[in-house]
CHARMM-style PDB file with segment names, atoms N, HN, CA, C and O in Angstrom:
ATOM      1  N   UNK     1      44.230  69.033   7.834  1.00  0.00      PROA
ATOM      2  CA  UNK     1      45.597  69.007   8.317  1.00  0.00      PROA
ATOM      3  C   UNK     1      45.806  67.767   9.176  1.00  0.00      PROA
ATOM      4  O   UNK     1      44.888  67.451   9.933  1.00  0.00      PROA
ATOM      5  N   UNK     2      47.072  66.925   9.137  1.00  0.00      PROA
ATOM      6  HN  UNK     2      47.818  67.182   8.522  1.00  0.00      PROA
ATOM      7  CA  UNK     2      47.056  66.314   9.622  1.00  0.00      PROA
ATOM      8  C   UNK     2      48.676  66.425  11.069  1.00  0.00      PROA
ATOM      9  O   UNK     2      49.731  67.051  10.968  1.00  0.00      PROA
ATOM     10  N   UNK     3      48.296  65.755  11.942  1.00  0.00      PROA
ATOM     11  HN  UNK     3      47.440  65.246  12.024  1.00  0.00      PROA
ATOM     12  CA  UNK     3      49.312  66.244  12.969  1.00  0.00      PROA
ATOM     13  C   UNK     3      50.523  65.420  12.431  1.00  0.00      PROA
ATOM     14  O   UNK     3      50.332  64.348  11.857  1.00  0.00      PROA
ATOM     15  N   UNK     4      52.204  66.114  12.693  1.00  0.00      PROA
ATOM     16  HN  UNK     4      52.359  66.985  13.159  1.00  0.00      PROA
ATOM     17  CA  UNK     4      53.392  65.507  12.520  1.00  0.00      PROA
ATOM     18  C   UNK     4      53.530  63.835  13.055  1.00  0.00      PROA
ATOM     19  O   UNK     4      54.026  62.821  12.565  1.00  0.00      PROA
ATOM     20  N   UNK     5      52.764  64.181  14.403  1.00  0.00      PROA
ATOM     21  HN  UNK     5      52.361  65.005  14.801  1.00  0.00      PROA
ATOM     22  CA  UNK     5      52.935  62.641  15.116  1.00  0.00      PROA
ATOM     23  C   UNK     5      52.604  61.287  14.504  1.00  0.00      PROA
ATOM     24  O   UNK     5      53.145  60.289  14.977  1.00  0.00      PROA
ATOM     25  N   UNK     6      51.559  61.156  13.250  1.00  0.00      PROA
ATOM     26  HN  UNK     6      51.119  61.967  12.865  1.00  0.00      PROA
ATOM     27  CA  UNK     6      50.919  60.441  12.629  1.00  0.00      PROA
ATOM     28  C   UNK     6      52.295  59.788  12.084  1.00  0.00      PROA
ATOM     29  O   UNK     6      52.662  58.615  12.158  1.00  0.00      PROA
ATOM     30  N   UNK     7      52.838  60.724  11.607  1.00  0.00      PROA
ATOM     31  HN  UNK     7      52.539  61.677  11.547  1.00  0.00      PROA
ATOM     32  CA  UNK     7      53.938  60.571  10.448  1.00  0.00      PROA
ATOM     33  C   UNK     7      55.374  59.772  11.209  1.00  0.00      PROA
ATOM     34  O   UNK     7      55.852  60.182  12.267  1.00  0.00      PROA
ATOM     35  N   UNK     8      55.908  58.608  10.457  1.00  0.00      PROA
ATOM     36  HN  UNK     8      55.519  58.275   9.598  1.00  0.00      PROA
ATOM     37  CA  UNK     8      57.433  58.472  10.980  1.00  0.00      PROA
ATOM     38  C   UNK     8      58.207  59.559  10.246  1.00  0.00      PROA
ATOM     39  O   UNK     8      57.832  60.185   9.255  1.00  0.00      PROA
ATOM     40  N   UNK     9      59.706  59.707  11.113  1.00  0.00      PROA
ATOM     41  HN  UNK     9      60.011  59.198  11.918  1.00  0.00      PROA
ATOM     42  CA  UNK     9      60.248  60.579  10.478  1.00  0.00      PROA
ATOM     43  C   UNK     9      61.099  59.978   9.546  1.00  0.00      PROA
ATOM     44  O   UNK     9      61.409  58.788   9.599  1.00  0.00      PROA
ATOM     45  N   UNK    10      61.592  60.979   8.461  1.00  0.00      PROA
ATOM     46  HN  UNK    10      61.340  61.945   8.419  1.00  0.00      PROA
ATOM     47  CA  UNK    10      62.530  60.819   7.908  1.00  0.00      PROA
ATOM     48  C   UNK    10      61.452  59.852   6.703  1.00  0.00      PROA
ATOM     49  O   UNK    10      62.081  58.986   6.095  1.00  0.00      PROA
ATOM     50  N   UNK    11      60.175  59.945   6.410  1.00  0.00      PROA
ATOM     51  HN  UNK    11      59.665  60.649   6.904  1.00  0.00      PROA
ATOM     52  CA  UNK    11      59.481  58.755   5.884  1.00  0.00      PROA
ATOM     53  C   UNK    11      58.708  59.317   4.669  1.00  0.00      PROA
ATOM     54  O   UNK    11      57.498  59.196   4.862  1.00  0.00      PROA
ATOM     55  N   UNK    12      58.964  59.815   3.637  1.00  0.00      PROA
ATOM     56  HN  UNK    12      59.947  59.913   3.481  1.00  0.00      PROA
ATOM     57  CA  UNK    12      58.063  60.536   2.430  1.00  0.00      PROA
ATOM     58  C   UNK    12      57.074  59.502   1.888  1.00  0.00      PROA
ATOM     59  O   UNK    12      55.926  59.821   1.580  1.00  0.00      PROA
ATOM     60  N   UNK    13      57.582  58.160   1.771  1.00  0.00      PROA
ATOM     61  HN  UNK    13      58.515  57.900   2.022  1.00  0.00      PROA
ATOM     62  CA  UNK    13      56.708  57.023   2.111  1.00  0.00      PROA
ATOM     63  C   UNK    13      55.390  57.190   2.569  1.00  0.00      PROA
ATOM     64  O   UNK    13      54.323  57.364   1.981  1.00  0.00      PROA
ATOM     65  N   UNK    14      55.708  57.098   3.762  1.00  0.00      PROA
ATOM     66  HN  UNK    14      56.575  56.957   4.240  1.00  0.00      PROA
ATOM     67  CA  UNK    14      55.082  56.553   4.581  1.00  0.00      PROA
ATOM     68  C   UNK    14      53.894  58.026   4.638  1.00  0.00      PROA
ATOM     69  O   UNK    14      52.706  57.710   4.699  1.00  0.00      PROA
ATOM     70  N   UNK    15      54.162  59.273   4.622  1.00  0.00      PROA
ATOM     71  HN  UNK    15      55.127  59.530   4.572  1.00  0.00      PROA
ATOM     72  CA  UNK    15      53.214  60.377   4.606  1.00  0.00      PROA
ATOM     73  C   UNK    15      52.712  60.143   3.548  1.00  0.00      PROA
ATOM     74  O   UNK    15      51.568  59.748   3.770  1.00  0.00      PROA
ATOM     75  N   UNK    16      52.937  60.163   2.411  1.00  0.00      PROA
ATOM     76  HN  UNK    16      53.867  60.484   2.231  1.00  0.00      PROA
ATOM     77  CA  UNK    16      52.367  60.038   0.919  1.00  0.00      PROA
ATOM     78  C   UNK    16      51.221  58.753   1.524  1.00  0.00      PROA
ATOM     79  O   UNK    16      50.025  59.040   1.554  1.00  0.00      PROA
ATOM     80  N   UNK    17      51.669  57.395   1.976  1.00  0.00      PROA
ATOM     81  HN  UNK    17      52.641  57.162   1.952  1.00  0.00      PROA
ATOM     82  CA  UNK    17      50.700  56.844   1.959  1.00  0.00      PROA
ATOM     83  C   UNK    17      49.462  56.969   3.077  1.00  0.00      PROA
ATOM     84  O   UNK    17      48.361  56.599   2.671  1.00  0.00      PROA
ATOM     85  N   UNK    18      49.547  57.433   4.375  1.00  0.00      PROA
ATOM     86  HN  UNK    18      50.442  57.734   4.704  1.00  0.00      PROA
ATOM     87  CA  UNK    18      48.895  58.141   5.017  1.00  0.00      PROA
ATOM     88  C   UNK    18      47.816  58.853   4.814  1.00  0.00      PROA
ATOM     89  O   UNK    18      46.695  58.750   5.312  1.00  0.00      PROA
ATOM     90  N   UNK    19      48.413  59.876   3.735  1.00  0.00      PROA
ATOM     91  HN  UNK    19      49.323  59.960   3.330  1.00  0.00      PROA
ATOM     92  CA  UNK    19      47.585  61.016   3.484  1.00  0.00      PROA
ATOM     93  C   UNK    19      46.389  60.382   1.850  1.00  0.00      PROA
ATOM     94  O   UNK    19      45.220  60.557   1.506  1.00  0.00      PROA
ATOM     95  N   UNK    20      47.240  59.854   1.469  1.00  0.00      PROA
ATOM     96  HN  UNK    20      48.190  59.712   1.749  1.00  0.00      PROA
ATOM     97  CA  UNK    20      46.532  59.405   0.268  1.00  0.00      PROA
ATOM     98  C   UNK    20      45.975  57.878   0.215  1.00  0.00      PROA
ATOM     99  O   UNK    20      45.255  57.516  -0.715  1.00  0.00      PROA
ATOM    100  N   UNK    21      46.397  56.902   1.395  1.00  0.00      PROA
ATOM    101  HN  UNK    21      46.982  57.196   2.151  1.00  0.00      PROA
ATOM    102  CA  UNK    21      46.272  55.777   0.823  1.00  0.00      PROA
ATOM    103  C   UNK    21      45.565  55.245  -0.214  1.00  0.00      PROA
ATOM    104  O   UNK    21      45.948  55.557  -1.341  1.00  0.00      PROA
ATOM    105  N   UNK    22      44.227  54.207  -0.066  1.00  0.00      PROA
ATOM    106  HN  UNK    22      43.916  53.953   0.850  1.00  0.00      PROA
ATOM    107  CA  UNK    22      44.313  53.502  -1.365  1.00  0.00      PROA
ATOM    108  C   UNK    22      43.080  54.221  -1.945  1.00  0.00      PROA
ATOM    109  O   UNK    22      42.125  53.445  -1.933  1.00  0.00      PROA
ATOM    110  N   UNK    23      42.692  55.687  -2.558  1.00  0.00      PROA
ATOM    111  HN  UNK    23      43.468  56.318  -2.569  1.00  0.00      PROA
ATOM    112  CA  UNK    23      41.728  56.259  -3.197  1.00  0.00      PROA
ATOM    113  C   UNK    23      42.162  55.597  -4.258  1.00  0.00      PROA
ATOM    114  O   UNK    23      41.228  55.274  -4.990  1.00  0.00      PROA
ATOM    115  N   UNK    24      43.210  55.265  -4.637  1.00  0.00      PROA
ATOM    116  HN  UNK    24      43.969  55.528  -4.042  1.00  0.00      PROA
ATOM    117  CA  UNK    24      43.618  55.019  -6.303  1.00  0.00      PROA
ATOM    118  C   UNK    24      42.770  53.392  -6.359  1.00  0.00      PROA
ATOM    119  O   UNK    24      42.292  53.095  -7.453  1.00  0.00      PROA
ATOM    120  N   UNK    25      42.660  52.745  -5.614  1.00  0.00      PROA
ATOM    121  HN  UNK    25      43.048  52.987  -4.724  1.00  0.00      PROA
ATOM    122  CA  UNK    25      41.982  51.250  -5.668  1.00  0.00      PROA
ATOM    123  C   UNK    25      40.173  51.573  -5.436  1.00  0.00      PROA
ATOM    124  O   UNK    25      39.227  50.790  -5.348  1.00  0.00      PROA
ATOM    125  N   UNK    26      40.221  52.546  -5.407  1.00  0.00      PROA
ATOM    126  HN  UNK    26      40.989  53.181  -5.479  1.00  0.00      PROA
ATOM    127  CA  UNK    26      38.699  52.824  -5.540  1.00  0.00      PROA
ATOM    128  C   UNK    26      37.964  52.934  -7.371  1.00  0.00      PROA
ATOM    129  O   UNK    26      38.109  53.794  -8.239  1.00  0.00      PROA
ATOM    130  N   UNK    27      37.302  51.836  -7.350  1.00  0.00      PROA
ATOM    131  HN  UNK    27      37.185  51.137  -6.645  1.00  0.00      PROA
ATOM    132  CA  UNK    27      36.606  51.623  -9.020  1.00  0.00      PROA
ATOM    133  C   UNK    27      35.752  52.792  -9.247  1.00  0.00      PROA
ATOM    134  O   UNK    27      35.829  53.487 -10.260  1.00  0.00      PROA
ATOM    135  N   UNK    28      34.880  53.008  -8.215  1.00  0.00      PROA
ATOM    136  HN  UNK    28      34.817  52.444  -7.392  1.00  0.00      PROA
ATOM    137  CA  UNK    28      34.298  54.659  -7.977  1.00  0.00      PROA
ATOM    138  C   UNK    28      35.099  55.797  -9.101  1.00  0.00      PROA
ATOM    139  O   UNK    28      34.521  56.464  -9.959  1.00  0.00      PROA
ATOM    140  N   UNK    29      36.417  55.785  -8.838  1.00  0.00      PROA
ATOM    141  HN  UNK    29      36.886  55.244  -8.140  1.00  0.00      PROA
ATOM    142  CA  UNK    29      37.401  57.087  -8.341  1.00  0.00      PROA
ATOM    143  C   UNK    29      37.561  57.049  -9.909  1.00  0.00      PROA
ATOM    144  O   UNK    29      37.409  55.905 -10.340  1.00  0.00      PROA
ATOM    145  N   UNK    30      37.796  57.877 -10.760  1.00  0.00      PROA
ATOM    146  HN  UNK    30      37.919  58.806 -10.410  1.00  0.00      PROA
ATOM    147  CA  UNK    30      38.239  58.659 -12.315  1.00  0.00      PROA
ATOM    148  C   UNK    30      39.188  59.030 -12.274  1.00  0.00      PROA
ATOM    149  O   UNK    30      40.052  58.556 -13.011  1.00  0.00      PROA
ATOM    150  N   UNK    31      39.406  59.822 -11.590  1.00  0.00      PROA
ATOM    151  HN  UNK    31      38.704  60.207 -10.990  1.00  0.00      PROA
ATOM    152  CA  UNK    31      40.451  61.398 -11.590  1.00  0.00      PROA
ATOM    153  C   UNK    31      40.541  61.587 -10.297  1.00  0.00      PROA
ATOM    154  O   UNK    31      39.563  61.475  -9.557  1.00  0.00      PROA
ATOM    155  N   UNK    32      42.133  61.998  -9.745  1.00  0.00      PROA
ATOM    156  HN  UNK    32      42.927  62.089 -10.346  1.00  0.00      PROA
ATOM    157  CA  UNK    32      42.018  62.716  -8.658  1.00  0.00      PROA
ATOM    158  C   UNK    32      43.238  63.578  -8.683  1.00  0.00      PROA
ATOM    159  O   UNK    32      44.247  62.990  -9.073  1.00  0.00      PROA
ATOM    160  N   UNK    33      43.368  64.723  -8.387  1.00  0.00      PROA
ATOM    161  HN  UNK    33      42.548  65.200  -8.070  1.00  0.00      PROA
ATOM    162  CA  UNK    33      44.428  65.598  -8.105  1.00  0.00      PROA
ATOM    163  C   UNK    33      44.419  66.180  -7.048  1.00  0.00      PROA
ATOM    164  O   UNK    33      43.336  66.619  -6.660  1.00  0.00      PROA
ATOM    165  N   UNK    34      45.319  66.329  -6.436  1.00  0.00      PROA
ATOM    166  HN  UNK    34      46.198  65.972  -6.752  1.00  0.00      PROA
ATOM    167  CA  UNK    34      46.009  66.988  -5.225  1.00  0.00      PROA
ATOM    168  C   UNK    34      46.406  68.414  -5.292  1.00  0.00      PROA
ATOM    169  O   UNK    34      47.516  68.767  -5.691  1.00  0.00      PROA
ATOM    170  N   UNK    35      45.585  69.135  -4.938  1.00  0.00      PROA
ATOM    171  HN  UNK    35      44.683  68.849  -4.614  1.00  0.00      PROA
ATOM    172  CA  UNK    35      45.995  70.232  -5.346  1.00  0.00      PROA
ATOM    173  C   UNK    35      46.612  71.252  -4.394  1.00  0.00      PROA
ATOM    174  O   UNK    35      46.583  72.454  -4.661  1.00  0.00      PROA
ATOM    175  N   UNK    36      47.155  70.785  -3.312  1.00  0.00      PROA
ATOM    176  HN  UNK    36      47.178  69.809  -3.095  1.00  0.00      PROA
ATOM    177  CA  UNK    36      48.042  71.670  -2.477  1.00  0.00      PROA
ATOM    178  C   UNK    36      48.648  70.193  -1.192  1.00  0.00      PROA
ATOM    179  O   UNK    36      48.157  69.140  -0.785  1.00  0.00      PROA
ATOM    180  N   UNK    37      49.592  70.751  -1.033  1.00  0.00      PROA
ATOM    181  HN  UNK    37      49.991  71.606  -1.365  1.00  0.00      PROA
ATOM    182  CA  UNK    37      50.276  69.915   0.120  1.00  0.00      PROA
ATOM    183  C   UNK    37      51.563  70.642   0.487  1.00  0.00      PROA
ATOM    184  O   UNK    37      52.540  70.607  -0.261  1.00  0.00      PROA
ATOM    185  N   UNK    38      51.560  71.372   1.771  1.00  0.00      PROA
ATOM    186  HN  UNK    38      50.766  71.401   2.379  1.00  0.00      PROA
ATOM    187  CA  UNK    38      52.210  72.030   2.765  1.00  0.00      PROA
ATOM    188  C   UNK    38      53.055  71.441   3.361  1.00  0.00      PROA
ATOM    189  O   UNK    38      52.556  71.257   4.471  1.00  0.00      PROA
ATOM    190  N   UNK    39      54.276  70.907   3.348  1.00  0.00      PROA
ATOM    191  HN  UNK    39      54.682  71.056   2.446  1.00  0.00      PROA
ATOM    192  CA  UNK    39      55.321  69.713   4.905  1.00  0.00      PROA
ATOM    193  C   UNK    39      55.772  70.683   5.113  1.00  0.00      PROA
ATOM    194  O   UNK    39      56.295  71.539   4.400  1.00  0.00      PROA
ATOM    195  N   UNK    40      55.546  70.573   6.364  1.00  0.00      PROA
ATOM    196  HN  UNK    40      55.121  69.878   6.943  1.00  0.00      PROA
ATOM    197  CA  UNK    40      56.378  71.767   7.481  1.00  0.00      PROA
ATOM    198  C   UNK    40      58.123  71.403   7.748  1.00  0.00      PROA
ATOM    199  O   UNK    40      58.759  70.425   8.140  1.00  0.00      PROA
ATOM    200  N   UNK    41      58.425  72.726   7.311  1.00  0.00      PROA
ATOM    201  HN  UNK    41      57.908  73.521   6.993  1.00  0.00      PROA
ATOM    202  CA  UNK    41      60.402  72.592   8.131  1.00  0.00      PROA
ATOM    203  C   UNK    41      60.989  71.521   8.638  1.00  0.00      PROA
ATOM    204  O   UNK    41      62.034  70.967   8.296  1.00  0.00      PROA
ATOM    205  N   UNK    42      59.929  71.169   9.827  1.00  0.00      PROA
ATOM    206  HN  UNK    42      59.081  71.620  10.105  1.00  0.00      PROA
ATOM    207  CA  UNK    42      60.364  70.677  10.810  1.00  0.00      PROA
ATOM    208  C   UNK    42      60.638  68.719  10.413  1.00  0.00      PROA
ATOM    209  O   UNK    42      61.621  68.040  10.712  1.00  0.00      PROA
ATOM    210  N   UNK    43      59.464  68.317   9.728  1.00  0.00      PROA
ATOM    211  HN  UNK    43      58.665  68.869   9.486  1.00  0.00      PROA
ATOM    212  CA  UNK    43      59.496  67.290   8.912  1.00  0.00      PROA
ATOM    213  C   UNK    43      60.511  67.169   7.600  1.00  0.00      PROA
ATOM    214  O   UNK    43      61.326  66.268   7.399  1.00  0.00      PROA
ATOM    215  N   UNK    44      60.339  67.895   7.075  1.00  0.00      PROA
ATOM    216  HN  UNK    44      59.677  68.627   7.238  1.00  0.00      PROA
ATOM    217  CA  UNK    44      61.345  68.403   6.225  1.00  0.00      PROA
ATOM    218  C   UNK    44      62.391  67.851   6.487  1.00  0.00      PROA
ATOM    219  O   UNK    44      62.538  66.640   6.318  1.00  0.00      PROA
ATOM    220  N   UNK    45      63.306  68.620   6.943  1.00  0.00      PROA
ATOM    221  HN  UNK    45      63.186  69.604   7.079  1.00  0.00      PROA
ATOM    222  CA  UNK    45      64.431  68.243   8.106  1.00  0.00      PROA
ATOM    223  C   UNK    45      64.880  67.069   8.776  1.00  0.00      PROA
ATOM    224  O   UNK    45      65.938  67.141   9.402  1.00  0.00      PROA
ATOM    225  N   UNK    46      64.091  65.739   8.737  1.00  0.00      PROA
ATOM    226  HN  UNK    46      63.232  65.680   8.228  1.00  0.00      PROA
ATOM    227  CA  UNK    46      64.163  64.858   9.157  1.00  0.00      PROA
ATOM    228  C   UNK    46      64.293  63.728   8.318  1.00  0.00      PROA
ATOM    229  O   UNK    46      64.375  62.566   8.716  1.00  0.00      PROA
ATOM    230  N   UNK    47      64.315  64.235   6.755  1.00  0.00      PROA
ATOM    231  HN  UNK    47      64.249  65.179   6.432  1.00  0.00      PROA
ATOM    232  CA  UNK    47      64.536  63.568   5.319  1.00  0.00      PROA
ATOM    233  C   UNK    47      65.778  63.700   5.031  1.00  0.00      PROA
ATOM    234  O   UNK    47      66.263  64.829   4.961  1.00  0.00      PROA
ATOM    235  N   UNK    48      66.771  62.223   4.739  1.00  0.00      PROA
ATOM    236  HN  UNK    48      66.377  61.305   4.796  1.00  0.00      PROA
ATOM    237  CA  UNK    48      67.966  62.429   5.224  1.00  0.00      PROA
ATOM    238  C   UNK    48      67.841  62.131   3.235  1.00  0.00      PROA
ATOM    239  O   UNK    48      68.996  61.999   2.828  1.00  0.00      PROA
ATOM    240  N   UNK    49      67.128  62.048   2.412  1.00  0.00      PROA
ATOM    241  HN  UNK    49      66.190  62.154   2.743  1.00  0.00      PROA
ATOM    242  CA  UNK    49      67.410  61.654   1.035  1.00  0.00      PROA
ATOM    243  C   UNK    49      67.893  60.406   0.722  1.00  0.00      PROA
ATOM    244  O   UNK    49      68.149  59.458   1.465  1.00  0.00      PROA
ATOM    245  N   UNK    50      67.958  60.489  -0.122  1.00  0.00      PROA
ATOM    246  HN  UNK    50      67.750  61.259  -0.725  1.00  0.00      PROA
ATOM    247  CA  UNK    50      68.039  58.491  -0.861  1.00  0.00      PROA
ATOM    248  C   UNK    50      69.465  58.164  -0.496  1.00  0.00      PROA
ATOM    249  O   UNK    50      70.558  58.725  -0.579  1.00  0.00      PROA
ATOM    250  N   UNK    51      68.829  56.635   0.089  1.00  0.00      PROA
ATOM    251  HN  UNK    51      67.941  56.180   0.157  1.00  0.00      PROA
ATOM    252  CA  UNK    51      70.572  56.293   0.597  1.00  0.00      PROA
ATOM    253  C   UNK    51      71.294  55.653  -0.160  1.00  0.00      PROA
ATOM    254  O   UNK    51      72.018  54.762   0.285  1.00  0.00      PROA
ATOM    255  N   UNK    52      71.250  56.008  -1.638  1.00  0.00      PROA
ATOM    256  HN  UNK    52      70.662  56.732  -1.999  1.00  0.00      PROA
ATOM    257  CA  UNK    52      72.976  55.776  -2.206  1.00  0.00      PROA
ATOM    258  C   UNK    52      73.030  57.270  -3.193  1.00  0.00      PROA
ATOM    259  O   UNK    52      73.650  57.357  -4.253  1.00  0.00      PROA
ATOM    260  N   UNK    53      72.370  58.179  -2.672  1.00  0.00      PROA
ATOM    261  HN  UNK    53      71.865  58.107  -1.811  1.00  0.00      PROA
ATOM    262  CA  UNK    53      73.108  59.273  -3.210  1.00  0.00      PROA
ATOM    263  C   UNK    53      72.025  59.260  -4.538  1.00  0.00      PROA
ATOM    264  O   UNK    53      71.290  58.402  -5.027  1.00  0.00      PROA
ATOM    265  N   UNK    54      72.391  60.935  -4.901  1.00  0.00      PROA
ATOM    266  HN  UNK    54      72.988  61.632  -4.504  1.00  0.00      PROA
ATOM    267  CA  UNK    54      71.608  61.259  -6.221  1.00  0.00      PROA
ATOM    268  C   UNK    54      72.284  60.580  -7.242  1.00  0.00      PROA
ATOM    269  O   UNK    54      71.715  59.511  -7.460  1.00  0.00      PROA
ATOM    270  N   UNK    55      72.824  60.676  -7.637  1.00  0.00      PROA
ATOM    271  HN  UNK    55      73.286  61.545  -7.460  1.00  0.00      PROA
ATOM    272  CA  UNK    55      73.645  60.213  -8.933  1.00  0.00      PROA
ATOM    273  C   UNK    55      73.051  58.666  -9.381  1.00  0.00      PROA
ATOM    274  O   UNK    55      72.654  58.300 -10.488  1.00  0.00      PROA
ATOM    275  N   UNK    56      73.130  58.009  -8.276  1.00  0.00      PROA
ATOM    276  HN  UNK    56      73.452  58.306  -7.377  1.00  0.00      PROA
ATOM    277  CA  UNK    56      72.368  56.510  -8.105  1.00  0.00      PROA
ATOM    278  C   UNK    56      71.103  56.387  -8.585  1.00  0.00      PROA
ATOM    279  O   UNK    56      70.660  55.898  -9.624  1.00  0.00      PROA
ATOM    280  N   UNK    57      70.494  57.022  -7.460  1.00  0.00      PROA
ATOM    281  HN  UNK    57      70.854  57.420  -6.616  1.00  0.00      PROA
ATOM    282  CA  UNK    57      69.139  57.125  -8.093  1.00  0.00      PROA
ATOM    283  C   UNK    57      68.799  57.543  -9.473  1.00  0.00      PROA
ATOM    284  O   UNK    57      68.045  56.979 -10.266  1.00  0.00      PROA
ATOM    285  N   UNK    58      69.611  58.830  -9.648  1.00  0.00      PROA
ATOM    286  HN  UNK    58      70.224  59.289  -9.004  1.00  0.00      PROA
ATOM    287  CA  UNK    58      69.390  58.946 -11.229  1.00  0.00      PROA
ATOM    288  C   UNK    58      69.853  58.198 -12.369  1.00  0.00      PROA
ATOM    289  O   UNK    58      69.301  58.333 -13.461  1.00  0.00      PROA
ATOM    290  N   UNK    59      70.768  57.465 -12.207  1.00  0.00      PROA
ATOM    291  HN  UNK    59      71.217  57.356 -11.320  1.00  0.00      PROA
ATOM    292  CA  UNK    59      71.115  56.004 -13.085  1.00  0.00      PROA
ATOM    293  C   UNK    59      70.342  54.723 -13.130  1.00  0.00      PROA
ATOM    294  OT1 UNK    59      70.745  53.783 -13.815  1.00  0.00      PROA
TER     295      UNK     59
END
């Protein structure tokens, strides 16, 4: 588990890279899956969504 404070808010970014950074640049590494990830409410909540709107993004 990692504490909220690590994290900026409002940042899915920035946790994704945190929590995962660069295993994927590891020559080692094959396969990796993630097989659970919990964001609490409170973080949650602080994700204001893509700033020009869904519709945008989905075009």
């Amino acid at each position: 588990a990692y504490p909220l404070d690590l994290f900026e808010e409002g940042s899915v970014t920035n946790m994704f890279t945190s929590i995962v950074g660069n295993v994927f640049g590891f020559k080692a590494l094959r396969a990796l899956r993630l097989e659970d990830l919990r964001i609490p409410v409170a973080y949650v909540k602080t994700f204001q969504g893509p700033p020009h709107g869904i519709q945008v993004e989905r075009d």
